[in-house]
GUNUVEX-944941 format. One record per residue: residue in three letters; x, y, z negated of N, C-alpha, C in turn. Coordinates in steps of 0.001 Angstrom, whole numbers, plus 524288, in hexadecimal, padded with zeros to 5 digits. Last residue first. Layout:
alaXYZXYZXYZ;...
***
This chain:
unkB2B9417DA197FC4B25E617C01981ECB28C117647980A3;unkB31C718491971C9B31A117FA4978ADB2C6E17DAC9797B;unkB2CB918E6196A3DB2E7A187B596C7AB2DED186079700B;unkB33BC19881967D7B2F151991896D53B31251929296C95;unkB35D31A36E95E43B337F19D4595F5FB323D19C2C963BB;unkB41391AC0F95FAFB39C41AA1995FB3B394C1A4F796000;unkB4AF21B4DA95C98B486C1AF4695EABB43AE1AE5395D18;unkB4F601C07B961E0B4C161BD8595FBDB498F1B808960BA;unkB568E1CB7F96459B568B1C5B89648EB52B01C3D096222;unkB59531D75196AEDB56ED1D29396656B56551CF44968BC;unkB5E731DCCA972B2B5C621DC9B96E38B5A5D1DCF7969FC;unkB67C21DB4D97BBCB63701D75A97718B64051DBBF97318;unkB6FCD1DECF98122B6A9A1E159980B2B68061DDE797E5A;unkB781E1D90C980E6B77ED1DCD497E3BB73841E06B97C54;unkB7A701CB4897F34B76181D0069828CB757E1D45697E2F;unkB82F71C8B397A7DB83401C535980EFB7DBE1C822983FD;unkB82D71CC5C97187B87981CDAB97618B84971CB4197A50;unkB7AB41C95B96D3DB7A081CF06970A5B7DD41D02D971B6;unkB7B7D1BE9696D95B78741BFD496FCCB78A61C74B9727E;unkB842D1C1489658EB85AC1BF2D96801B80371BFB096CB3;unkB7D801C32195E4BB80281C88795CACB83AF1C68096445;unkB79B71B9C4959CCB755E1BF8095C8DB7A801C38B95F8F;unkB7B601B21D954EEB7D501B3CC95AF7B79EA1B80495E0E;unkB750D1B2A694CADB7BCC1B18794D25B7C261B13F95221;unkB6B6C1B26795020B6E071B85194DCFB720C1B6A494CE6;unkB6A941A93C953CAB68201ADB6957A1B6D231B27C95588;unkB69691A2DE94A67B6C3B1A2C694E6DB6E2D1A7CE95169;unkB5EE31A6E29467EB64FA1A7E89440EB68061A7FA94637;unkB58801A3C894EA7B59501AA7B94D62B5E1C1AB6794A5D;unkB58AD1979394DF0B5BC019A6D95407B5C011A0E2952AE;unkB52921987C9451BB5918195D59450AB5D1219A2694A23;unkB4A1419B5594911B4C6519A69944FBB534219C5F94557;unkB46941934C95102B48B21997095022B4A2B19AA894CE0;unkB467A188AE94C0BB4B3B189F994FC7B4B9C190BE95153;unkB3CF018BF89474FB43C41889294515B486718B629481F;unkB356A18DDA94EB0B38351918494C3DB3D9719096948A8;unkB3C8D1897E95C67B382E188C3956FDB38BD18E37954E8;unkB402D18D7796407B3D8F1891096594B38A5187C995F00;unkB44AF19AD5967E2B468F1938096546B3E6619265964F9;unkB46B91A2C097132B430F1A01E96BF7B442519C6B96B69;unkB4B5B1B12696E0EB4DEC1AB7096FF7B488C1A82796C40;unkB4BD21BCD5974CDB49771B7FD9714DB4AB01B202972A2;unkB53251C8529764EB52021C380976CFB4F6C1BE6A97310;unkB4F621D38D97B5CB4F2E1D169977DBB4E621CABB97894;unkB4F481DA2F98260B53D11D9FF98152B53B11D85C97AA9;unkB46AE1D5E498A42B461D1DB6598718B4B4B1DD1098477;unkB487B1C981986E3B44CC1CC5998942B45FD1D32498645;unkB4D6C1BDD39882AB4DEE1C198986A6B4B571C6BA98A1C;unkB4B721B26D981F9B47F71B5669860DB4AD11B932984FA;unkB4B281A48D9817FB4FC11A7C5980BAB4C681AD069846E;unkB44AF198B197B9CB46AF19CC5980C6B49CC1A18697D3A;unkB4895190BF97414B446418E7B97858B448E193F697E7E;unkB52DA18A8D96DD0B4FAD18EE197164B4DC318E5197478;unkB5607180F096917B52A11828196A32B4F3E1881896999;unkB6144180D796EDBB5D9417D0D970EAB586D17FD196CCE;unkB664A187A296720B657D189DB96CD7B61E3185B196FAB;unkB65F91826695F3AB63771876595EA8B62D5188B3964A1;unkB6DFE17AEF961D4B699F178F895E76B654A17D1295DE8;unkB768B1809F96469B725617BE99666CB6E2517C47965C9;unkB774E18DCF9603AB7891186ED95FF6B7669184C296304;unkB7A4C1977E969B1B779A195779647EB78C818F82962E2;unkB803619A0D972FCB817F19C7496DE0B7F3D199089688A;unkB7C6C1949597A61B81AD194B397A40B834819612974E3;unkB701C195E997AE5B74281908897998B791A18FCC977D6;unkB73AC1A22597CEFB6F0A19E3597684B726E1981397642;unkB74D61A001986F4B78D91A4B198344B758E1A1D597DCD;unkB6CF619B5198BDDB728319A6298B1CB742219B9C98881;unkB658F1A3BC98A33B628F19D949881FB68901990298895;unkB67CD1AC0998F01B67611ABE598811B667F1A51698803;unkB67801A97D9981DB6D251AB73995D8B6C3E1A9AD98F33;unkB5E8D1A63F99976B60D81A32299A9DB66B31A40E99885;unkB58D11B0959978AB58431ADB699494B5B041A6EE99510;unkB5C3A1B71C99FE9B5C991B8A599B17B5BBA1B1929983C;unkB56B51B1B89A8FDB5F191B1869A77EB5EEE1B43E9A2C3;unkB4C6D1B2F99A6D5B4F251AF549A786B55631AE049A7B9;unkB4FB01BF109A7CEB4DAF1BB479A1CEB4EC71B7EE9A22F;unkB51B61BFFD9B20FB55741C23D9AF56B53891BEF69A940;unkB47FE1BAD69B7BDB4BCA1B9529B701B510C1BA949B3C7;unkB40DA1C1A69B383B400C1BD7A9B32DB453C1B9F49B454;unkB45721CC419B9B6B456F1CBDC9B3D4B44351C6549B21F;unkB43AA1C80C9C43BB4B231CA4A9C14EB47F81C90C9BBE9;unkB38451C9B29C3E4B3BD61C39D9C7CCB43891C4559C306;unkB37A21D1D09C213B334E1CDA79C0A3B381B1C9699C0A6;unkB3AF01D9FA9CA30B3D1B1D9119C4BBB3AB91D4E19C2E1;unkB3B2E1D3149D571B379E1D4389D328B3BB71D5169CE9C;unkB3F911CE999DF43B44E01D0709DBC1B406B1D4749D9E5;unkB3C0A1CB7C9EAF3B3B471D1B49E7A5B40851D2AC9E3C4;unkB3FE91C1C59EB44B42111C6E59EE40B41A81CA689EDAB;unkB39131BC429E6D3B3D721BC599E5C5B40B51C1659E738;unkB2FBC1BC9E9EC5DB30DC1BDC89E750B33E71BEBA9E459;unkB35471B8C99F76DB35301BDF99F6B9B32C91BFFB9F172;unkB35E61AE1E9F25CB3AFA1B0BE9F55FB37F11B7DA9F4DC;unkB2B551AA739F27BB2F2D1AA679EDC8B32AB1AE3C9EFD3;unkB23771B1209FC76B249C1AEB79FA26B2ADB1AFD79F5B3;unkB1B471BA9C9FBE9B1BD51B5D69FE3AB1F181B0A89FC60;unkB14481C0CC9F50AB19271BFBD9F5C2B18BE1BAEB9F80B;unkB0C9B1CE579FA0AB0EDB1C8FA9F9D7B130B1C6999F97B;unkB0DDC1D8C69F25BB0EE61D72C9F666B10251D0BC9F680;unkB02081DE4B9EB1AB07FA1D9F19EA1DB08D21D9CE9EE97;unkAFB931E8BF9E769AFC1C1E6B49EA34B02371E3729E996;unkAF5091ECFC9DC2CAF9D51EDD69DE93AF8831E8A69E240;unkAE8481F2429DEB1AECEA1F17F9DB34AF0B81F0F99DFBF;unkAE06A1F7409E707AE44E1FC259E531AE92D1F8A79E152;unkAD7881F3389EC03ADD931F0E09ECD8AE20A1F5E39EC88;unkACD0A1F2319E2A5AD1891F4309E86DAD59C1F1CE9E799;unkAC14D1EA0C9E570AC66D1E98B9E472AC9951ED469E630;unkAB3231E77A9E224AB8A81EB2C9E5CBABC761EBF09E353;unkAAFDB1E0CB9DE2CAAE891E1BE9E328AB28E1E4349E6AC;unkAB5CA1D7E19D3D2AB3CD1DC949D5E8AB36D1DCB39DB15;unkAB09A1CCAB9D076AB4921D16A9D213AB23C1D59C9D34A;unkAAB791C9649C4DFAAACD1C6ED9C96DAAF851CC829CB05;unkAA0AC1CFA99BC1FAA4E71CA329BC13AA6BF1CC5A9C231;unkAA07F1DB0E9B52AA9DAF1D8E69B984AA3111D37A9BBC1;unkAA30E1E23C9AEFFAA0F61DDCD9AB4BA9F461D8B99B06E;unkAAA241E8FD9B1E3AACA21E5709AF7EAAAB51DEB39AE4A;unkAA3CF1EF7B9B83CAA4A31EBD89BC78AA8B51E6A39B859;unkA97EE1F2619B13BA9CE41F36E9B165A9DB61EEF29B39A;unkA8A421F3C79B3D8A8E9C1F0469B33EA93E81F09F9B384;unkA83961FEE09B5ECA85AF1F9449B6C0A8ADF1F5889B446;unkA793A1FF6E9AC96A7DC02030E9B01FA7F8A1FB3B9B198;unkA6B852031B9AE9BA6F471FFA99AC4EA74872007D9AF12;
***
């Protein structure tokens, strides 16, 4: 009778190497910081991406349209903006394309634009 492939057998294994990758401890916040990880810049560069756009929207669109956007993402050199219903997308895509032309002065590398549904928690 042959044996048992080690897939079907529960529980760990016996022998482990220590060939993956090895982490160097981080001690603490301050030296997470101190790397200056791309992780750390790009998470923050979106975060000012999307604080520029989530101004630059208020400033340009009505009231009444800019209260309800729920986020502003721009990813890839494409930006999505989501309102809150589909009513209100709607409306906010007509919008959108009377000041499109105004969006790709203020970023030359967009693009596309597109609005989505995403409703408030």
């Amino acid at each position: 009778m042959p044996k048992k492939l080690q897939r079907d057998k529960r529980g760990k294994h016996l022998l482990r190497s220590a060939t993956g990758l090895k982490f160097s401890r981080i001690h603490s916040v301050k030296e997470l910081l101190a790397r200056g990880t791309p992780t750390m810049t790009r998470v923050t560069e979106q975060a000012a991406r999307q604080d520029f756009w989530g101004v630059w929207l208020c400033r340009h669109l009505p009231a009444e349209l800019a209260a309800q956007i729920s986020a502003v993402v721009e990813r890839d050199h494409t930006l999505v903006i989501f309102a809150s219903s589909a009513a209100w997308s709607a409306r906010l895509r007509y919008a959108v394309t009377e000041v499109e032309a105004q969006m790709r002065a203020a970023a030359p590398k967009l693009a596309a634009i597109s609005v989505r549904v995403r409703p408030r928690a």
